[in-house]
C-alpha positions as CSV (number, residue, x, y, z in Angstrom):
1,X,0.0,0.0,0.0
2,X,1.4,3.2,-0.9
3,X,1.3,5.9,1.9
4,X,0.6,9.6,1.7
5,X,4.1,10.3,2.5
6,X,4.9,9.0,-1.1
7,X,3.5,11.5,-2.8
8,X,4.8,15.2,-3.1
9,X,3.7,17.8,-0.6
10,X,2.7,21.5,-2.2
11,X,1.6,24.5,-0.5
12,X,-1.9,26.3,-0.2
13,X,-1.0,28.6,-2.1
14,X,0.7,26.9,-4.8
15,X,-2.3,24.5,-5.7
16,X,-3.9,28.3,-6.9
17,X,-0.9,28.6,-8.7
18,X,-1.2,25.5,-10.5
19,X,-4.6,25.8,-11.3
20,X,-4.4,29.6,-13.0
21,X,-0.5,28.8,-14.5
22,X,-0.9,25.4,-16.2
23,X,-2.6,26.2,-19.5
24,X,-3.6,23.3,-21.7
25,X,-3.0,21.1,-18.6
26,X,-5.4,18.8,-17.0
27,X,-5.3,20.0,-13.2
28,X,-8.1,18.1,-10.8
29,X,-8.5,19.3,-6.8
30,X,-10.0,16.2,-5.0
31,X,-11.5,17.2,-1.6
32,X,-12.4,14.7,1.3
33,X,-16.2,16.3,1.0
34,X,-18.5,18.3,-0.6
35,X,-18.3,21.7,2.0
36,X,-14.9,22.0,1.4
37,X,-14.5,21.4,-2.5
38,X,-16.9,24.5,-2.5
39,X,-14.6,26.5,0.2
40,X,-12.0,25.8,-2.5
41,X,-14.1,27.1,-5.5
42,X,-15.0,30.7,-3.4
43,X,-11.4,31.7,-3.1
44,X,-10.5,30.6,-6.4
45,X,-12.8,33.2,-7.4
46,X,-12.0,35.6,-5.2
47,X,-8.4,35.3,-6.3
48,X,-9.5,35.9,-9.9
49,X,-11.4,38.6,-8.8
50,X,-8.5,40.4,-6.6
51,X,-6.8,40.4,-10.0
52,X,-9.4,42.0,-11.8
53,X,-10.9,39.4,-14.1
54,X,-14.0,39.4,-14.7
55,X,-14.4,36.1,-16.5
56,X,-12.1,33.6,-16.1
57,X,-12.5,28.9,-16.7
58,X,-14.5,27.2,-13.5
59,X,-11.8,25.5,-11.8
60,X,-12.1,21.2,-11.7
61,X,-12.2,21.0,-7.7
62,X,-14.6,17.8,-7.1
63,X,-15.2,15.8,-3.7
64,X,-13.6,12.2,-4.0
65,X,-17.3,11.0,-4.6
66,X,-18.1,13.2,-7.5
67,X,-14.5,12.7,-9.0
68,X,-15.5,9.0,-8.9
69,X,-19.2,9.5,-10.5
70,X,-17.9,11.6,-13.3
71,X,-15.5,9.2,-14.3
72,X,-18.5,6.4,-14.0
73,X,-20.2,8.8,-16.5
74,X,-17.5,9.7,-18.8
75,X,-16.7,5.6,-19.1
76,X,-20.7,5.4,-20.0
77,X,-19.6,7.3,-23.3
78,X,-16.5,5.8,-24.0
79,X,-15.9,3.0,-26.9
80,X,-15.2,-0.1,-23.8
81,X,-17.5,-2.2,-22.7
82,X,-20.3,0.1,-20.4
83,X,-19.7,-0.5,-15.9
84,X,-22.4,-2.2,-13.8
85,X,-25.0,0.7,-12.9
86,X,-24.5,2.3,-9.9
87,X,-26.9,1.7,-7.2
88,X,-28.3,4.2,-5.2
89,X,-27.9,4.0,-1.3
90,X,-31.8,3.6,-0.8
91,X,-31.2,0.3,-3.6
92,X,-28.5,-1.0,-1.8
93,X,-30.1,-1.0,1.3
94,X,-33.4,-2.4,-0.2
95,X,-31.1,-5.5,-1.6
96,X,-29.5,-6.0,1.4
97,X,-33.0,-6.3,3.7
98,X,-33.9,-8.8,0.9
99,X,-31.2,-11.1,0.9
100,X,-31.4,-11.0,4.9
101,X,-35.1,-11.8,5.2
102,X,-34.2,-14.9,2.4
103,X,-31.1,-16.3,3.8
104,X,-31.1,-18.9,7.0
105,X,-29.5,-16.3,9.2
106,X,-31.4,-13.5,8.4
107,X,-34.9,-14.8,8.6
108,X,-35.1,-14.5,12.6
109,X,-34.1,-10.9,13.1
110,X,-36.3,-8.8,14.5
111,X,-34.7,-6.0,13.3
112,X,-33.9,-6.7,9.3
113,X,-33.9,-2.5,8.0
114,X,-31.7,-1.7,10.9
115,X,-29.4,-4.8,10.2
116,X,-29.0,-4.6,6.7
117,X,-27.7,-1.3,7.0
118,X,-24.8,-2.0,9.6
119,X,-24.0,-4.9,7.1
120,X,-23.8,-3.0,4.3
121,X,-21.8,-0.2,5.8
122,X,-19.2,-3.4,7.1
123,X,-19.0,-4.7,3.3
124,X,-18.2,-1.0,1.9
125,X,-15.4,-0.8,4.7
126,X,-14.6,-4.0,3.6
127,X,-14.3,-2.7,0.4
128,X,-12.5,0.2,0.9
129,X,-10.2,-0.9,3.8
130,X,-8.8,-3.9,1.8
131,X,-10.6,-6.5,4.7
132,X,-11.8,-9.3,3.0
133,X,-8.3,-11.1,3.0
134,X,-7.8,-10.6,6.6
135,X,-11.8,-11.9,7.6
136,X,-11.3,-15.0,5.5
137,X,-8.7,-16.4,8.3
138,X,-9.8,-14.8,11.4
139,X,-12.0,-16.5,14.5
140,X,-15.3,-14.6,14.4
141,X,-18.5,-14.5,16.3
142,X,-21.5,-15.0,15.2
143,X,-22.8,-11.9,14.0
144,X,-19.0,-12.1,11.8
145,X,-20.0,-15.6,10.5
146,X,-23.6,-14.1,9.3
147,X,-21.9,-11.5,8.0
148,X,-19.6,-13.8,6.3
149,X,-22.8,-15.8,4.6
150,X,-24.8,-12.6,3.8
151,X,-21.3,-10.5,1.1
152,X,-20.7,-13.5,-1.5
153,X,-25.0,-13.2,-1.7
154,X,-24.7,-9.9,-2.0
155,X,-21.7,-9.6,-4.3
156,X,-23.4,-12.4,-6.3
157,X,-26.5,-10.3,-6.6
158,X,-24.9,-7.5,-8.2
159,X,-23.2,-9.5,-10.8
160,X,-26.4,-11.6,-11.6
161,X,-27.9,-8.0,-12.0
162,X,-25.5,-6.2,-13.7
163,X,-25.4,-3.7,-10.9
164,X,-22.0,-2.4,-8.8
165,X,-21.9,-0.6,-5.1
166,X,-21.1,2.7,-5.0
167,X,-17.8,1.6,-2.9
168,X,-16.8,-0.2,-6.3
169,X,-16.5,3.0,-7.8
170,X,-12.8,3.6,-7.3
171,X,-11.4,-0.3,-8.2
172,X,-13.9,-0.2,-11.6
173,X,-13.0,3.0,-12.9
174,X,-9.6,3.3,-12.2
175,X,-8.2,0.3,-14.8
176,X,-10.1,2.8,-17.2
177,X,-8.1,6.1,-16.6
178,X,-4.8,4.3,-16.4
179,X,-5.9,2.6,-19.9
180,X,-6.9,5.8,-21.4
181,X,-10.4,4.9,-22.6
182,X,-11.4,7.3,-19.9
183,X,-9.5,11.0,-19.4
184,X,-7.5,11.4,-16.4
185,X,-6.1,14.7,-15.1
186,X,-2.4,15.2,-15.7
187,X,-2.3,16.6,-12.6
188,X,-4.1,15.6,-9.4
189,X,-4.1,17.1,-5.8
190,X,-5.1,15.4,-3.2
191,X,-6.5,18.7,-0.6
192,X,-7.2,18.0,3.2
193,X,-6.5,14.7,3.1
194,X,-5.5,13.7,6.8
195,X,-5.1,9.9,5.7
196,X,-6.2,7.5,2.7
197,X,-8.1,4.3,3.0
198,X,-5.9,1.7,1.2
199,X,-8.4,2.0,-1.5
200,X,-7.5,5.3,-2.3
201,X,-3.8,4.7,-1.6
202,X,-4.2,2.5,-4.2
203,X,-5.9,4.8,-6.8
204,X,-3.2,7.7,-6.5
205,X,-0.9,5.0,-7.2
206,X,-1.9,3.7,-10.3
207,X,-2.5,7.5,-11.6
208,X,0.6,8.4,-10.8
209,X,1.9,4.8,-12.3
210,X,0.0,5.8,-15.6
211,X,1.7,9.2,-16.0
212,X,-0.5,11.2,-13.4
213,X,1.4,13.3,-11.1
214,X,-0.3,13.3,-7.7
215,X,0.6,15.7,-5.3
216,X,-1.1,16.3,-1.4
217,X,-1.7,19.8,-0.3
218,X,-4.1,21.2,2.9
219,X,-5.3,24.3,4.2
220,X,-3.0,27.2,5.8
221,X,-1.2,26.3,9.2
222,X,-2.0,29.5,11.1
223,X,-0.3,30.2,14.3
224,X,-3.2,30.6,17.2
225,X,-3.4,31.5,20.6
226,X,-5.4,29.4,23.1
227,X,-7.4,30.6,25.9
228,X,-9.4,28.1,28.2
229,X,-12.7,28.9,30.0
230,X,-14.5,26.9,32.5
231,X,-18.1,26.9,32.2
232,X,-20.7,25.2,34.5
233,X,-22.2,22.9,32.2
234,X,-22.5,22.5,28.0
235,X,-25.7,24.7,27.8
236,X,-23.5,27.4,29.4
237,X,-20.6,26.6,26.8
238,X,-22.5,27.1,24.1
239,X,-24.0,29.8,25.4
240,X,-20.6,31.5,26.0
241,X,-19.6,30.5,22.2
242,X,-22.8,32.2,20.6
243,X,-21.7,35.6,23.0
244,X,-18.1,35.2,22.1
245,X,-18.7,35.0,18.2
246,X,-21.1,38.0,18.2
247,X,-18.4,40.1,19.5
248,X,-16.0,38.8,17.4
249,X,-18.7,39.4,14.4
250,X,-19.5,43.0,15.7
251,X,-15.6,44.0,15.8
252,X,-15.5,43.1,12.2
253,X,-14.2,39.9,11.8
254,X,-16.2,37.9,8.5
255,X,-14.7,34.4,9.5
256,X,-15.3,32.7,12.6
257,X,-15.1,29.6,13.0
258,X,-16.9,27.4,16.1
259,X,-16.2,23.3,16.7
260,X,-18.6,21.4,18.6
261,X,-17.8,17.8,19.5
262,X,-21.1,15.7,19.3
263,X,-22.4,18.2,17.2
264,X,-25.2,15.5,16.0
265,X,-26.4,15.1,19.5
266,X,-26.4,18.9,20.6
267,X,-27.3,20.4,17.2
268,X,-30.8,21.4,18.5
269,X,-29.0,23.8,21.6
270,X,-26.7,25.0,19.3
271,X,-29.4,26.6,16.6
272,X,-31.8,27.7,19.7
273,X,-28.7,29.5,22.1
274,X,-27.3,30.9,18.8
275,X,-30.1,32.6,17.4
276,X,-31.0,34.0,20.9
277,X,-27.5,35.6,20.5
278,X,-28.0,37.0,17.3
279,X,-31.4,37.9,17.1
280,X,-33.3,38.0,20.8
281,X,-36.7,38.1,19.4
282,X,-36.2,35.4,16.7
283,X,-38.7,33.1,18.6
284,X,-41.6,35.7,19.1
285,X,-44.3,34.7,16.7
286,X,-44.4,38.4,15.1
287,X,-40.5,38.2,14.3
288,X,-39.9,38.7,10.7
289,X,-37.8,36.1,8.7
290,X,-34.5,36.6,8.4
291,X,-31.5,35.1,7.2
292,X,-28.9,34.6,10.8
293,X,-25.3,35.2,10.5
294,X,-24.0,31.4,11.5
295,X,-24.4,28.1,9.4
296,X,-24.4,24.3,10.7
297,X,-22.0,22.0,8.6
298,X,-24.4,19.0,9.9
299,X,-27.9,18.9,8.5
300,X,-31.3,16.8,10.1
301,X,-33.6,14.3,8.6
302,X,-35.5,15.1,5.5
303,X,-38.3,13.4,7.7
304,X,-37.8,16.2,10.8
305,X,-38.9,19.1,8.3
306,X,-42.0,20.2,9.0
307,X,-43.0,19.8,5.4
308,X,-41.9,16.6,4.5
309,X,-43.3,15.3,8.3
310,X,-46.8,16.5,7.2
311,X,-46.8,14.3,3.6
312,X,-45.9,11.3,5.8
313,X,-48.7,12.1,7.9
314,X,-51.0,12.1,5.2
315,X,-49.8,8.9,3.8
316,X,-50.1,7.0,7.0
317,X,-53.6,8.3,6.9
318,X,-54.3,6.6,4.6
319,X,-53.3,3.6,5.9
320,X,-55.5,1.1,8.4
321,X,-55.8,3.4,11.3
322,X,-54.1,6.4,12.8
323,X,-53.5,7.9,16.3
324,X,-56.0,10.8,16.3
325,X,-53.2,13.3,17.7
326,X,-51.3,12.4,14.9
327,X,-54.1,13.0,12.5
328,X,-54.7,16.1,14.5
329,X,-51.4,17.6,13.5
330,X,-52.3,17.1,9.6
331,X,-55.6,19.1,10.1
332,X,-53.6,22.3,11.2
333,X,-51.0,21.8,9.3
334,X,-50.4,24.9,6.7
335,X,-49.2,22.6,4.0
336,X,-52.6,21.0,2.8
337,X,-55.1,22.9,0.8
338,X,-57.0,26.1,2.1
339,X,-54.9,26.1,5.6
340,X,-54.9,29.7,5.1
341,X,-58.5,30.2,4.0
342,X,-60.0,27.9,7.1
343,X,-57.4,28.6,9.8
344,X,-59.9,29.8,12.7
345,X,-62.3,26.9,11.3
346,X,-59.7,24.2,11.5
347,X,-58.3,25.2,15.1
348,X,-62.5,25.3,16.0
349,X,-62.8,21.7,14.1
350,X,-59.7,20.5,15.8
351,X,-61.1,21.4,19.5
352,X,-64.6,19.6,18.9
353,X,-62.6,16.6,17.2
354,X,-60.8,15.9,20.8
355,X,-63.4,15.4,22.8
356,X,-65.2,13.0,20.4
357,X,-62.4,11.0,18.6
358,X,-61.2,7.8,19.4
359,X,-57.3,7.4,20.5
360,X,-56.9,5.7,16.8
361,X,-58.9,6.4,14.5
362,X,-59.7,5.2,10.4
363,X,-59.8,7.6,7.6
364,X,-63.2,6.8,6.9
365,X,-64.2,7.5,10.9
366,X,-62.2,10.7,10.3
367,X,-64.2,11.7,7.4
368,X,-67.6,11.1,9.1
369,X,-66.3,13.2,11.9
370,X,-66.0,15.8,9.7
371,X,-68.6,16.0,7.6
372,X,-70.6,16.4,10.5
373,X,-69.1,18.9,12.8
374,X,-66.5,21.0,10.4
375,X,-69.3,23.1,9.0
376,X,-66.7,26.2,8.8
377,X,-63.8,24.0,6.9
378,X,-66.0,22.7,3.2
379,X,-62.9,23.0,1.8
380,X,-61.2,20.6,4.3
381,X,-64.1,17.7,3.7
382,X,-64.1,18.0,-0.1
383,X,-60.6,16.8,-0.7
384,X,-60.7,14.6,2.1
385,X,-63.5,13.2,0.2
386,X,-61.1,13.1,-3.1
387,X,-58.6,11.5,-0.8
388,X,-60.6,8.7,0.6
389,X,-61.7,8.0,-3.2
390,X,-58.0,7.6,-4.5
391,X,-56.6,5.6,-1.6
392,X,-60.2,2.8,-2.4
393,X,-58.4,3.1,-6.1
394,X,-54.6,3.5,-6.0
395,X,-53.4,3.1,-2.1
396,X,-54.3,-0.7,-2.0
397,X,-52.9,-4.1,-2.8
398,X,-49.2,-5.2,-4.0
399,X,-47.5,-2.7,-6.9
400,X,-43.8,-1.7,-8.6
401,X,-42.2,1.3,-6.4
402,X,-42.6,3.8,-9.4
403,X,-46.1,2.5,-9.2
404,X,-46.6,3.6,-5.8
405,X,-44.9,6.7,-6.0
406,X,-46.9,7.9,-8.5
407,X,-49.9,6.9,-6.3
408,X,-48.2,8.8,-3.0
409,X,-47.6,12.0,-5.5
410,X,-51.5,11.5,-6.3
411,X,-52.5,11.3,-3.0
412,X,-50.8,13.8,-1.9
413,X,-52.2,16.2,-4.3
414,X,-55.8,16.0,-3.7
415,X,-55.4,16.8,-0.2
416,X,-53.5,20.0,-2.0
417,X,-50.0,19.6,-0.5
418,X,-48.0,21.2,-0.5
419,X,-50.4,24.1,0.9
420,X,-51.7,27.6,-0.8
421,X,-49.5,30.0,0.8
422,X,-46.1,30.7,-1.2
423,X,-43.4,28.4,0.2
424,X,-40.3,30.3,1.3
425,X,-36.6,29.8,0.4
426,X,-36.1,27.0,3.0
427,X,-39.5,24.8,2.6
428,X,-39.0,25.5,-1.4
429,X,-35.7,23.8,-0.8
430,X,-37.1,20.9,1.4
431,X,-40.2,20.3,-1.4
432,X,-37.5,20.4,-4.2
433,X,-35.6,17.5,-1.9
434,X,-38.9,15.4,-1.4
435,X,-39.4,15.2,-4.9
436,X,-35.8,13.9,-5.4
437,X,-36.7,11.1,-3.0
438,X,-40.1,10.1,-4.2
439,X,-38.5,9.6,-7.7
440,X,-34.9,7.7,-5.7
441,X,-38.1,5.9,-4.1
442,X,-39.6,5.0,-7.7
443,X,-35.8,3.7,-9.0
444,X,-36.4,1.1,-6.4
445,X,-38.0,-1.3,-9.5
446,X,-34.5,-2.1,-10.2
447,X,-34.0,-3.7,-7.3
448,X,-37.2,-4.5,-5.4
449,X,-40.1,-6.1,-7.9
450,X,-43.9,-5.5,-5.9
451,X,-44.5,-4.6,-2.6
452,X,-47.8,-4.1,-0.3
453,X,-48.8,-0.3,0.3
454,X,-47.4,-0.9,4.7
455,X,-44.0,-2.1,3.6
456,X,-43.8,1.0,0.3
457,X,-45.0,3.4,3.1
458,X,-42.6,2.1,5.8
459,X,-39.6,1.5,2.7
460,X,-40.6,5.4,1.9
461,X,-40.5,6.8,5.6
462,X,-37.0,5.3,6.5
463,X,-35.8,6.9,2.9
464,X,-36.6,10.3,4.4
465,X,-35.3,9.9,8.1
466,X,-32.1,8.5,6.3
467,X,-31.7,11.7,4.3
468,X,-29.5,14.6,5.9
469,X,-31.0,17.3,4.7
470,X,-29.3,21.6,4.9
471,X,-30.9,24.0,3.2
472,X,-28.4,26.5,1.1
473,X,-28.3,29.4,2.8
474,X,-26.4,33.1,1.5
475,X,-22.8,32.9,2.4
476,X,-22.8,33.7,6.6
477,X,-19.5,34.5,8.4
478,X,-20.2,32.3,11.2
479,X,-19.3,28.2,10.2
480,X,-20.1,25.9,13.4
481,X,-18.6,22.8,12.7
482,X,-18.1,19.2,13.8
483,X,-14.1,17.6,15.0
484,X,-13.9,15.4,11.8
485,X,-15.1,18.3,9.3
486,X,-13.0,21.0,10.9
């Protein structure tokens, strides 16, 4: 395995060099992740700009993962023989739950989602960290000897199929670039890499074996000076952070920098105690929207957005029976039709609902309810009437995913999601993202044939709560950051 220390070191400011001095060369910036490839691209431009150019060639800065996935596309157009498609992480995981539910040692979990996803994140490090030699001899436990049944099934699957992981990328496309029937940069840096897996040791290897020159290169080493401060406990930390960065952002400083560890786990103190620090009254319900001065590099479940948690709610509505506070919450939600229009009437209807409702309730019960007391909301009982009409047509037996998500995106419209108020910046952003997972929902066919309305609804749920979702914001000066990504 080659080791980063074989490859030659250049400095921050020498990557801009090479990529504004080397005309008619190929130069490629690969980037450990997405955030920074674009911190990258900003000061590229702003050198340009400091020089006065008004127009000047986009610079080919990528994240390892999109390096990889062009490549896949470019070999798609080349004259060799076309790769395996790609599958999608929602397909991989539906394969996986699959072949665990049909093998021997799969068929008595109780938990077959939550366990096909550790196993499939154990074969990609497999994958990328070179393992399956060393598993092949060791002593393993049981879950290793499951594990150890489940990868040839899985590996077999894929070539049966004509289908490749996405942790296959690097091995399938790199015999490509090395024998030119796929371009490969004639210069490569490697930026903020702090190590390589052996897979990627051994893709920079076989570049620079092909003619590639690969060179590593990071961010500026900056001399800092330290100061430690006790605090009582982590709410007070955090709340001496957001104090500390509005001084430091009312002095005149336009980057600043805060690292929080666990910053999955404390994510919700750190928006709520930071926006108290930069706008006091950002909670009081007359406060006008505004964009705040700091930015989270970790983003939350698709499924936690208020938007995307209401077209759930009106899917599992549809379904065999419903807690009625759940139900509740779709009546005032402002993302069906007329929310605006029947606001007082729905809060009214909601009220007389609770004290006559069952705990769980039907749609059909639901719908009675409401025909009969919600005489200020009409608008309310006619597309529930439209709804209950399309889920006796579309929302029942066994069908193809695309099938049912053309039958979700139906159902969904008759109860007029996504609302009739004009969405704004961040639920247009959260809509756009639905959309992209209803249609990764319908690209399931490739992978899973039929399934019954509970397990599409179910399949379709975990999709969402398994997408990190952060809306784009304007460019703020305050980045608050995990360990890993700082």
């Amino acid at each position: 395995m080659v080791a980063a220390t074989d490859f030659q070191v250049i400095s921050h400011d020498e990557v801009y060099a090479r990529l504004m001095q080397s005309p008619g060369v190929a130069v490629s910036v690969v980037t450990p992740n997405h955030r920074l490839a674009l911190v990258l691209q900003r000061e590229f431009g702003e050198r340009q700009a400091a020089l006065g150019k008004v127009l000047w060639e986009s610079p080919d800065i990528l994240p390892w993962s999109g390096f990889l996935e062009r490549a896949c596309g470019d070999a798609r157009y080349s004259d060799v023989l076309p790769l395996p498609l790609v599958l999608s992480p929602a397909q991989s995981h539906a394969l996986w739950e699959n072949l665990l539910r049909n093998s021997p040692t799969g068929a008595a979990l109780l938990a077959v989602a939550d366990a096909a996803r550790l196993a499939h994140e154990a074969w990609q490090l497999t994958r990328t960290w070179r393992l399956e030699p060393r598993l092949q001899g060791s002593l393993l436990n049981e879950d290793g000897k499951a594990f150890q049944d489940w990868a040839p099934r899985y590996e077999r699957t894929l070539q049966r199929n004509g289908q490749m992981d996405a942790a296959e990328l690097a091995d399938r496309v790199l015999p490509l670039m090395t024998d030119g029937h796929v371009r490969r940069p004639q210069l490569l840096v490697a930026y903020g890499f702090d190590s390589f897996t052996p897979q990627q040791s051994d893709f920079f290897a076989g570049l620079q074996q092909a003619g590639s020159v690969v060179l590593l290169a990071g961010p500026l080493e900056l001399a800092g000076r330290v100061l430690r401060t006790p605090c009582a406990d982590a709410e007070a930390e955090i709340r001496s952070a957001a104090a500390w960065a509005r001084t430091q952002l009312e002095a005149g400083h336009r980057r600043i920098g805060i690292v929080v560890p666990n910053l999955a786990a404390r994510r919700a103190a750190v928006v709520r105690l930071f926006s108290a620090a930069m706008a006091p009254d950002y909670a009081l319900p007359d406060a006008p929207p505004r964009v705040l001065p700091f930015n989270l590099s970790l983003g939350v479940s698709l499924a936690d957005y208020p938007l995307v948690n209401t077209a759930l709610l009106l899917l599992e509505l549809a379904g065999r029976e419903i807690q009625f506070e759940r139900a509740s919450r779709v009546l005032r939600s402002p993302f069906i039709a007329d929310a605006e229009t029947e606001r007082s009437g729905r809060a009214l209807l909601d009220i007389e609902l609770r004290g006559r409702a069952e705990p769980a309730v039907t749609l059909e019960r639901l719908q009675n309810l409401i025909v009969r007391h919600g005489a200020d909301c009409p608008q309310l009982a006619r597309h529930l009437t439209t709804f209950v009409a399309i889920r006796k047509d579309r929302l029942f037996g066994a069908q193809a995913p695309s099938l049912w998500a053309e039958a979700f995106s139906e159902a969904l419209a008759a109860m007029g999601f996504p609302g009739e108020r004009a969405l704004d910046s961040v639920e247009y952003q959260t809509l756009k993202r639905w959309h992209e997972v209803i249609a990764g929902f319908a690209a399931l066919d490739r992978v899973v044939p039929r399934m019954a309305y509970a397990e599409a609804l179910s399949r379709l749920r975990r999709m969402a709560v398994d997408t990190l979702f952060q809306p784009e914001t304007p460019d703020v000066p305050i980045q608050i950051l995990g360990v890993l990504e700082t």
